[in-house]
TORKOL-4160 file (C-alpha; in steps of 0.2 Angstrom, whole numbers, padded with zeros to 4 digits, m for minus):
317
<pt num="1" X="m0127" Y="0109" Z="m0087"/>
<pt num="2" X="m0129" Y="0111" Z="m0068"/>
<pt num="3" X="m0120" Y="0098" Z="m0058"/>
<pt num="4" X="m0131" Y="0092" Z="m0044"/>
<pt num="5" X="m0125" Y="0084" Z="m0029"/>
<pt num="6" X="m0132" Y="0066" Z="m0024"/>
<pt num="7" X="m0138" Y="0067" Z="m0003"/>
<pt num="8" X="m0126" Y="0054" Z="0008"/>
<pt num="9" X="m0142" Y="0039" Z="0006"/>
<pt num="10" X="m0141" Y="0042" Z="m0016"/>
<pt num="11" X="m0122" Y="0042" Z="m0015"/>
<pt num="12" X="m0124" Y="0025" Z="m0004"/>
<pt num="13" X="m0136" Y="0016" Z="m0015"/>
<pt num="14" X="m0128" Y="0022" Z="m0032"/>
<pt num="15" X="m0111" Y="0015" Z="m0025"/>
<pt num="16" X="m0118" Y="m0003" Z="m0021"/>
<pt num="17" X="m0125" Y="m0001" Z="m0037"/>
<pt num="18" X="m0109" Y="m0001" Z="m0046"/>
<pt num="19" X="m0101" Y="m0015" Z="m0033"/>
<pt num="20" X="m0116" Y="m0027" Z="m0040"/>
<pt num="21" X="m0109" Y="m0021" Z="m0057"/>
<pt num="22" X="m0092" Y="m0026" Z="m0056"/>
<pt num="23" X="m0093" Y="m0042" Z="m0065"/>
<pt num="24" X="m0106" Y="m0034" Z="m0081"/>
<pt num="25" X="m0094" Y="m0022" Z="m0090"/>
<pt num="26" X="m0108" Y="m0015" Z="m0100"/>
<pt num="27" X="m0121" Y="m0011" Z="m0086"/>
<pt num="28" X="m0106" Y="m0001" Z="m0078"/>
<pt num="29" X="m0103" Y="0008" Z="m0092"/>
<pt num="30" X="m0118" Y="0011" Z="m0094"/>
<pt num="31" X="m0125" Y="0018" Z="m0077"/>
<pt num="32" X="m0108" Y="0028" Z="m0077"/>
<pt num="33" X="m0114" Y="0038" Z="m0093"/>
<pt num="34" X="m0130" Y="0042" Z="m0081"/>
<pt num="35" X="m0121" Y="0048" Z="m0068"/>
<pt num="36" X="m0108" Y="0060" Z="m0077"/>
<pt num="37" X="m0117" Y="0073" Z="m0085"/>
<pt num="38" X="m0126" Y="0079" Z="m0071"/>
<pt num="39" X="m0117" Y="0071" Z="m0054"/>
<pt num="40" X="m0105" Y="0083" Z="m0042"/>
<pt num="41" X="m0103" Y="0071" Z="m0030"/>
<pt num="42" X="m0085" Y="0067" Z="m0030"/>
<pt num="43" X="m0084" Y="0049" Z="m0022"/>
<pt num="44" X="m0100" Y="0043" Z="m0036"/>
<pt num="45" X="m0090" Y="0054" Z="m0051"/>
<pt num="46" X="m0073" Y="0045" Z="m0045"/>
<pt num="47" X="m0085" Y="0029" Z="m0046"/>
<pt num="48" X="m0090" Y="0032" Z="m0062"/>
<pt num="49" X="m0074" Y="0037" Z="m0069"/>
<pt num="50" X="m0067" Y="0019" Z="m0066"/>
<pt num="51" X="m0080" Y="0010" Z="m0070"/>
<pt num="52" X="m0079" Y="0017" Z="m0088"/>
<pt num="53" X="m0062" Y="0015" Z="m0088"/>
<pt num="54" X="m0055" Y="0002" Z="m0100"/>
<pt num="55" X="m0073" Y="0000" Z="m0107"/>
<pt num="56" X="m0076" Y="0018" Z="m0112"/>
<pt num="57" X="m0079" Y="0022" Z="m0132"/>
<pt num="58" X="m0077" Y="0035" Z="m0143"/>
<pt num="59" X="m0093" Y="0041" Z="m0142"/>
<pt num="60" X="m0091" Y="0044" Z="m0124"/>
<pt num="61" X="m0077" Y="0060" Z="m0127"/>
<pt num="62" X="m0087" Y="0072" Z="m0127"/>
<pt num="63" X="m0094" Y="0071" Z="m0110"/>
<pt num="64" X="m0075" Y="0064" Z="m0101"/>
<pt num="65" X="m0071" Y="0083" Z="m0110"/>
<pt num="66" X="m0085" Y="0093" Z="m0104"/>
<pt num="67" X="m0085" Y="0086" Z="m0086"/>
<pt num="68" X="m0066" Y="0090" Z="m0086"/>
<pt num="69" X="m0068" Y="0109" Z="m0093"/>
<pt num="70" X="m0080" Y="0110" Z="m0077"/>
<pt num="71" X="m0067" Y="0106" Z="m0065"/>
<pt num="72" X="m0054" Y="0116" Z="m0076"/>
<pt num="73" X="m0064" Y="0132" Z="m0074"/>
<pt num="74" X="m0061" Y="0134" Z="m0056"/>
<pt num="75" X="m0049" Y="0120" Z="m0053"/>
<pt num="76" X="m0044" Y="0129" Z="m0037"/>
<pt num="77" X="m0061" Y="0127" Z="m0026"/>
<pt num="78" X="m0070" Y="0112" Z="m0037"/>
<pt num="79" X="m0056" Y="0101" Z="m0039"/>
<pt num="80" X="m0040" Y="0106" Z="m0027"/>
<pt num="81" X="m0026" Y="0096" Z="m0029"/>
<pt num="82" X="m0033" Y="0089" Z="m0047"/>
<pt num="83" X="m0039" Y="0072" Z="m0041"/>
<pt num="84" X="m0054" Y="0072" Z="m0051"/>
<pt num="85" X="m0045" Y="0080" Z="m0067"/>
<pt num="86" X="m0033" Y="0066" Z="m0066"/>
<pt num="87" X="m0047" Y="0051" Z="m0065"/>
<pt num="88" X="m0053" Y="0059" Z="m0082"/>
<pt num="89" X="m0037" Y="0061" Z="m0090"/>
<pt num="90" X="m0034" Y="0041" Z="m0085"/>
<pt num="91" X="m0049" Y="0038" Z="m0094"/>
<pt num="92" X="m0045" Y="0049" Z="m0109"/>
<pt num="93" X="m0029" Y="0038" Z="m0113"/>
<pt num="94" X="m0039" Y="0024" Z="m0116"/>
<pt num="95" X="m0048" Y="0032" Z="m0129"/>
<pt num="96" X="m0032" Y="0038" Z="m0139"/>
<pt num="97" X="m0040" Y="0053" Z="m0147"/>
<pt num="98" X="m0026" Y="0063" Z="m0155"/>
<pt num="99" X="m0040" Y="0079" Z="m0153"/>
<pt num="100" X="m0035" Y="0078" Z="m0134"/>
<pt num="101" X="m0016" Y="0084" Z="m0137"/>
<pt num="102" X="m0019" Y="0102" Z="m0132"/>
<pt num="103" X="m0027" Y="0095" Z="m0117"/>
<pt num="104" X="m0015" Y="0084" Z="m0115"/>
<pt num="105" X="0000" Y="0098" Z="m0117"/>
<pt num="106" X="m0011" Y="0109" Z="m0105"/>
<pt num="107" X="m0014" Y="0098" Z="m0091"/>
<pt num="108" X="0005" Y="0096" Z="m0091"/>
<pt num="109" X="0008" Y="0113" Z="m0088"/>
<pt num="110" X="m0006" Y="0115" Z="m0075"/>
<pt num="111" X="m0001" Y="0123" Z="m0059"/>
<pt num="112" X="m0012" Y="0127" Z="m0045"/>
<pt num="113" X="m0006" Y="0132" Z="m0028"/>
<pt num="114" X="m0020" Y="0124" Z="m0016"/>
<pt num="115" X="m0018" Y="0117" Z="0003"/>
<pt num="116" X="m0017" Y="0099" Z="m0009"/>
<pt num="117" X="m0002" Y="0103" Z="m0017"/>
<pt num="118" X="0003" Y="0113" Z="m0031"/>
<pt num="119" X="m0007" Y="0101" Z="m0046"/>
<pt num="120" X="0008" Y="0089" Z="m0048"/>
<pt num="121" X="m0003" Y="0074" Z="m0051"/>
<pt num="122" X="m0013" Y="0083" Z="m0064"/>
<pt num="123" X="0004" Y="0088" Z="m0072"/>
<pt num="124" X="0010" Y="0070" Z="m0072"/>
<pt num="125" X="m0007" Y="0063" Z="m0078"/>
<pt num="126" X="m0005" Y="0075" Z="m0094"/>
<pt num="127" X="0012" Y="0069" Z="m0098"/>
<pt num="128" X="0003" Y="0052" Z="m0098"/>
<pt num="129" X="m0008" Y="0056" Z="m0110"/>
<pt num="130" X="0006" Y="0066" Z="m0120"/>
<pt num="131" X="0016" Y="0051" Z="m0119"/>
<pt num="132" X="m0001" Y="0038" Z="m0128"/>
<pt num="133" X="m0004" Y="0053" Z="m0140"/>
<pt num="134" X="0015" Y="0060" Z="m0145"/>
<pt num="135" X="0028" Y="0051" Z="m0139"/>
<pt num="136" X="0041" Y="0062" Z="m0144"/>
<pt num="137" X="0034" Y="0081" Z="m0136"/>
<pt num="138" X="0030" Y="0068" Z="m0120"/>
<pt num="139" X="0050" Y="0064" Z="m0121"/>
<pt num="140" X="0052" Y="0084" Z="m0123"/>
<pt num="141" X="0042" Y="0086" Z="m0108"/>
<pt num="142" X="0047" Y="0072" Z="m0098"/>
<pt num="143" X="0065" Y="0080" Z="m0099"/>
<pt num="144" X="0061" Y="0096" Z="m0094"/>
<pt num="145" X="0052" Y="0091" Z="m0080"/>
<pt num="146" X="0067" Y="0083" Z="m0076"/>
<pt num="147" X="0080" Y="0097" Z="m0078"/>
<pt num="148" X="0069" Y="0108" Z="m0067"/>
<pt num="149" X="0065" Y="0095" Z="m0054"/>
<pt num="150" X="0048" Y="0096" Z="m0054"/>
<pt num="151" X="0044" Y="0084" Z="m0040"/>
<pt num="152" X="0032" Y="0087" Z="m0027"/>
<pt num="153" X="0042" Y="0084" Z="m0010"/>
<pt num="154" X="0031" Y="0069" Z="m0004"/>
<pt num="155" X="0025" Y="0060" Z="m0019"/>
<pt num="156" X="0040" Y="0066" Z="m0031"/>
<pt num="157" X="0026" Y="0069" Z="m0046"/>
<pt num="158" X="0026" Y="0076" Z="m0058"/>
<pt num="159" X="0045" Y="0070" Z="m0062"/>
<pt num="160" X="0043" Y="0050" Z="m0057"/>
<pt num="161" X="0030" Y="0048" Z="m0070"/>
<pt num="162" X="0043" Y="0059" Z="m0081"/>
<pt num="163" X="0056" Y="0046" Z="m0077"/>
<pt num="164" X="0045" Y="0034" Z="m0081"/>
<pt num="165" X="0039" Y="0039" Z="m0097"/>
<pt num="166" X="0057" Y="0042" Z="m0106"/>
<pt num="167" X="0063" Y="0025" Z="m0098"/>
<pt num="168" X="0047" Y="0016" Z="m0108"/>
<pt num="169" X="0053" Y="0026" Z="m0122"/>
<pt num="170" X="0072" Y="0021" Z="m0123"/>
<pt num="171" X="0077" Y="0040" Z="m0120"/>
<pt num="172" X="0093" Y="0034" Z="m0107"/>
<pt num="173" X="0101" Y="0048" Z="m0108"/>
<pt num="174" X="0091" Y="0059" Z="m0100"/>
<pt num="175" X="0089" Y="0048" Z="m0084"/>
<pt num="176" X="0109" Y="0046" Z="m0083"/>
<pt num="177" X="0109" Y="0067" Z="m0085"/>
<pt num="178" X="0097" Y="0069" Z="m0070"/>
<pt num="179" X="0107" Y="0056" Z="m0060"/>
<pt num="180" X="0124" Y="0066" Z="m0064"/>
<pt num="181" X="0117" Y="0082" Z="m0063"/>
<pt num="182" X="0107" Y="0079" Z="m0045"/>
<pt num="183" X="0112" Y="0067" Z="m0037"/>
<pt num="184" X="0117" Y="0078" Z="m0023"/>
<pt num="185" X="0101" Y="0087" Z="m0022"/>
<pt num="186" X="0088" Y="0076" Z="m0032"/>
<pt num="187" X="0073" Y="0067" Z="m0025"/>
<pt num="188" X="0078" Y="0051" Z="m0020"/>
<pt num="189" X="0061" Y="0042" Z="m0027"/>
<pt num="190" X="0067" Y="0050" Z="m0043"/>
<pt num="191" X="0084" Y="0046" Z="m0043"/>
<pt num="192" X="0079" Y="0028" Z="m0039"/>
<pt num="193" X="0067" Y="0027" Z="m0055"/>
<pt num="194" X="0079" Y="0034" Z="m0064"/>
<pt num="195" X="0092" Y="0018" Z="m0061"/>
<pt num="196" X="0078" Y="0009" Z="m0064"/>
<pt num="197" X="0074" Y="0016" Z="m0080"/>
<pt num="198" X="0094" Y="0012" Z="m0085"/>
<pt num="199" X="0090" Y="m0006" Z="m0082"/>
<pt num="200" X="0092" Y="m0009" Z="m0103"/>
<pt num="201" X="0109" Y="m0002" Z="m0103"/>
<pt num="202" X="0125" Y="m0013" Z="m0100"/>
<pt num="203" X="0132" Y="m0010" Z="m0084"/>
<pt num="204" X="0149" Y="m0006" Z="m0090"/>
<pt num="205" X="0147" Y="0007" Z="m0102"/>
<pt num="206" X="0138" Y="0017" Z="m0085"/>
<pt num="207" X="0153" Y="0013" Z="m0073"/>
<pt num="208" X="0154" Y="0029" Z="m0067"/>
<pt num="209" X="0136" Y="0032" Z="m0063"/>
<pt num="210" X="0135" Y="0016" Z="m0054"/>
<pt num="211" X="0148" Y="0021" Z="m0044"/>
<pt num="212" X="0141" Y="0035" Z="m0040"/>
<pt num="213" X="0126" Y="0029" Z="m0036"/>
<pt num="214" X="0134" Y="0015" Z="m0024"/>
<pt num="215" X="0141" Y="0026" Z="m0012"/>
<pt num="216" X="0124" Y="0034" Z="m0010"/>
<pt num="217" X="0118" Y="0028" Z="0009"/>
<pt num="218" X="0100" Y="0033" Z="0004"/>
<pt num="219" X="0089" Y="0016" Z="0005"/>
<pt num="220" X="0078" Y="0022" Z="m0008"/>
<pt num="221" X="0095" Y="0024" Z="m0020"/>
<pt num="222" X="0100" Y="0009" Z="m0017"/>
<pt num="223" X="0083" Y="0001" Z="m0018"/>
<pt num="224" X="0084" Y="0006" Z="m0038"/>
<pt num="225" X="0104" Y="0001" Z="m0038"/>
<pt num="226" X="0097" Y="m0017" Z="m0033"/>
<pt num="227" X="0082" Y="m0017" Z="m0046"/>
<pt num="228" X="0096" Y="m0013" Z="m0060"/>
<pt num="229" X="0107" Y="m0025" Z="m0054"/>
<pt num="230" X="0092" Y="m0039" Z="m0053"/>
<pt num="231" X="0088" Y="m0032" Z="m0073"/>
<pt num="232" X="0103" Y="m0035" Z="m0081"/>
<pt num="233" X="0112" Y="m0051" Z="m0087"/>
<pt num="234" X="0128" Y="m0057" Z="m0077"/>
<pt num="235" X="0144" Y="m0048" Z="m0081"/>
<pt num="236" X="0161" Y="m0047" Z="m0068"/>
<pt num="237" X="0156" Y="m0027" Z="m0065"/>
<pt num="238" X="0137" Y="m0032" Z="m0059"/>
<pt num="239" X="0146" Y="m0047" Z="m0050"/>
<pt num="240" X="0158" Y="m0033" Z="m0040"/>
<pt num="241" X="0144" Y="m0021" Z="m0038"/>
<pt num="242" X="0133" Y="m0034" Z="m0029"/>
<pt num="243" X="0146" Y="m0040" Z="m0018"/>
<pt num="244" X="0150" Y="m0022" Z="m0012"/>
<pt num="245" X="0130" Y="m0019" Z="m0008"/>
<pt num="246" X="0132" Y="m0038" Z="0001"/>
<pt num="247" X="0149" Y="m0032" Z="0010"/>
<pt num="248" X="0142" Y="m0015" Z="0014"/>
<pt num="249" X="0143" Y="m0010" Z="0032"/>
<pt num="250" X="0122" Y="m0005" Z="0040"/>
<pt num="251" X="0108" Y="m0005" Z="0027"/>
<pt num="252" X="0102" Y="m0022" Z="0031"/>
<pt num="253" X="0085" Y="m0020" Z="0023"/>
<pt num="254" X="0095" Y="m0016" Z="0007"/>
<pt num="255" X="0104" Y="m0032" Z="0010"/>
<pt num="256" X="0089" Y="m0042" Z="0011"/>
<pt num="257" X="0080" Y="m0034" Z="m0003"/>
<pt num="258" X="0093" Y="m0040" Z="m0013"/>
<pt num="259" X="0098" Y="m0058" Z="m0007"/>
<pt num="260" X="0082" Y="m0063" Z="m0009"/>
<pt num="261" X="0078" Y="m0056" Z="m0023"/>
<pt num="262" X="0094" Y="m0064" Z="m0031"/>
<pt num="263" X="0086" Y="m0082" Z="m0024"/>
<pt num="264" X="0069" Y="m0080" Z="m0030"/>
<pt num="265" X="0076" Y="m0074" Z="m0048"/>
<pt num="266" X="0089" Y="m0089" Z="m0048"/>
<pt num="267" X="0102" Y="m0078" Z="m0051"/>
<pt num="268" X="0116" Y="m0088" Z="m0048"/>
<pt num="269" X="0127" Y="m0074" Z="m0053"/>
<pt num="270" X="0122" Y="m0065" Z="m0038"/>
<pt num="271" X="0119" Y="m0079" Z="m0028"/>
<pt num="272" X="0138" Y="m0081" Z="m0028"/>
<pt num="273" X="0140" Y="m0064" Z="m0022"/>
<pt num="274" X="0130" Y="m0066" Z="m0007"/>
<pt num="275" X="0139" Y="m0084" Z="m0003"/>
<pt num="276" X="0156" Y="m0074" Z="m0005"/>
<pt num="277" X="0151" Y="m0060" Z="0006"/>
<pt num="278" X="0143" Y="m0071" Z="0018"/>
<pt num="279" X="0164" Y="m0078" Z="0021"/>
<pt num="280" X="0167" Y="m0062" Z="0029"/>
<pt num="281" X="0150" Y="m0055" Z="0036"/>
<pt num="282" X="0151" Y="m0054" Z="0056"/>
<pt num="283" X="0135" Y="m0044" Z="0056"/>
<pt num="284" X="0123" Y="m0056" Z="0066"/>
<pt num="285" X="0106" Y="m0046" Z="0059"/>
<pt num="286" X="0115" Y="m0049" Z="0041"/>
<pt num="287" X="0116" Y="m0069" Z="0045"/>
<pt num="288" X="0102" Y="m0070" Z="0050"/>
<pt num="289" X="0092" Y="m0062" Z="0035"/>
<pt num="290" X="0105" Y="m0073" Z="0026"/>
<pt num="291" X="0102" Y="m0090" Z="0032"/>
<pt num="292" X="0083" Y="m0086" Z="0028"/>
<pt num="293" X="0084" Y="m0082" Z="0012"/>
<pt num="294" X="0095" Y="m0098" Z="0009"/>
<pt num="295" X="0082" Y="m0109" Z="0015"/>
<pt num="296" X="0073" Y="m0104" Z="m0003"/>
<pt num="297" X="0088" Y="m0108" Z="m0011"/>
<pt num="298" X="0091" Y="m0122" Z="m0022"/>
<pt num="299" X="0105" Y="m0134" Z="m0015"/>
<pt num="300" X="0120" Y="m0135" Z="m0023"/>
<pt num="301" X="0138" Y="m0138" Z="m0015"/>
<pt num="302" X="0138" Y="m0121" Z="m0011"/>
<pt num="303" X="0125" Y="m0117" Z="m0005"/>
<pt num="304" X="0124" Y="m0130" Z="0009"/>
<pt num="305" X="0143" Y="m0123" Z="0013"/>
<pt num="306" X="0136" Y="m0108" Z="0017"/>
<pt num="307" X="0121" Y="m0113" Z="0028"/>
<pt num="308" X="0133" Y="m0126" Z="0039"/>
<pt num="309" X="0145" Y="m0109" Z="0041"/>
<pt num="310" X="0130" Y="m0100" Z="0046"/>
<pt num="311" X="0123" Y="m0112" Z="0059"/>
<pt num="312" X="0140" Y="m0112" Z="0064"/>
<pt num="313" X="0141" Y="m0095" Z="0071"/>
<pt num="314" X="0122" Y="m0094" Z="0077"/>
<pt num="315" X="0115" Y="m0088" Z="0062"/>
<pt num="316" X="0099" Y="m0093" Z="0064"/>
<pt num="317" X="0097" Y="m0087" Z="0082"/>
């Protein structure tokens, strides 16, 4: 079926339309299915999309396939860069239809060299969908992905989703291979997701990697060190691995990422790290950050020793 496109004044009013719909999740579904058929406006098809979204039902397949077979056919000038392919495949995983595999497996291969990119989002989008539909070819994927370091320089997709997906699936070995095998070289966003995505093994059976990763001075590596750290139960390693990132000379936004995340968790573990790092810190940007995270602290003997030491020496400026 033709695609028409709505003028600038349709495109408006059909757009307020589905503003006043927000709160009637049938009406929306409904005046999405009126739209998608027929529409090749972008914005109102992107519109529609969502709207449908977690309300859509099996009867509506056929026309979330059709509409993405359209874009599919000339991907390169009706849909460059896959942002419209990548709103239906969102949809599609709702529906859970194990007839979308081949789609699925297809989208995940999808590579299209446009001025928008090369169709990593459609490629991670897929692996999405594999991962709802097969879990195990998703894992497969996810992992090549990851050995070839299929990350698009700026967003890092398709191989952050790929971490993602085997870390929601328990595959941990394949994030600590990519770690070892790039940490040289890999994307840092990756990299990162990848620590994160280890959060559910003990820290001392991955010493080496976490020391490997420690003496990383990429904020973004360290970022994920932090969020395993914050993940994982208290243990005399974690305790000498948080220290060290309280201790460590520069990175003071890595610093009070992880102090204060440490307070608002209540981690008292890594609370005493901080306070025994803060005996020796001369840093005054470091204090400083320090005696405002302590202000969210809950007393305790401690505590108040370390906010007198840092008032002391000017901490709070």
């Amino acid at each position: 079926m033709k695609r028409v496109v709505a003028s600038s004044a349709e495109v408006r009013r059909k757009l307020d339309r589905f503003r006043a719909l927000r709160s009637d999740a049938g009406a929306a579904r409904d005046f999405a299915l009126e739209i998608l058929p027929t529409e090749g406006n972008p914005e109102l098809l992107t519109a529609a999309l969502r709207a449908l979204g977690p309300n859509v039902r099996t009867e509506d397949h056929e026309v979330l396939r059709e509409l993405y077979e359209y874009y599919a056919q000339d991907g390169k000038r009706r849909d460059a860069g896959g942002a419209m392919r990548v709103e239906i495949l969102n949809v599609l995983c709702n529906l859970r239809n194990a007839e979308d595999f081949g789609l699925a497996d297809q989208a995940a291969s999808t590579v299209e060299h446009t001025p928008n990119g090369d169709g990593a989002a459609i490629r991670a989008a897929g692996l999405v969908l594999m991962g709802v539909l097969e879990p195990a070819a998703a894992n497969m994927r996810a992992a090549q992905m990851l050995a070839d370091e299929d990350a698009d320089r700026m967003a890092a997709e398709p191989a952050l989703t790929a971490a993602r997906v085997l870390a929601s699936n328990g595959e941990t070995v394949a994030l600590a291979l990519y770690i070892q095998a790039h940490f040289e070289k890999g994307h840092a966003e990756v990299l990162a997701e990848c620590l994160r995505g280890l959060s559910s093994v003990p820290a001392d059976q991955i010493e080496a990697l976490l020391a490997l990763c420690f003496s990383s001075r990429n904020e973004i590596v360290l970022l994920g060190l932090c969020d395993f750290i914050l993940e994982q139960p208290p243990g005399p390693f974690l305790a000498d691995l948080a220290r060290w990132i309280f201790q460590s000379h520069g990175q003071d936004e890595i610093f009070g990422y992880l102090a204060a995340a440490a307070i608002a968790r209540r981690r008292d573990d890594l609370i005493a790290a901080l306070l025994a790092a803060l005996k020796r810190e001369t840093s005054p940007t470091k204090r400083k950050i320090a005696a405002q995270a302590l202000e969210l602290a809950a007393p305790s003997a401690a505590v108040d020793e370390a906010r007198a030491l840092l008032a002391g020496r000017g901490a709070t400026g």
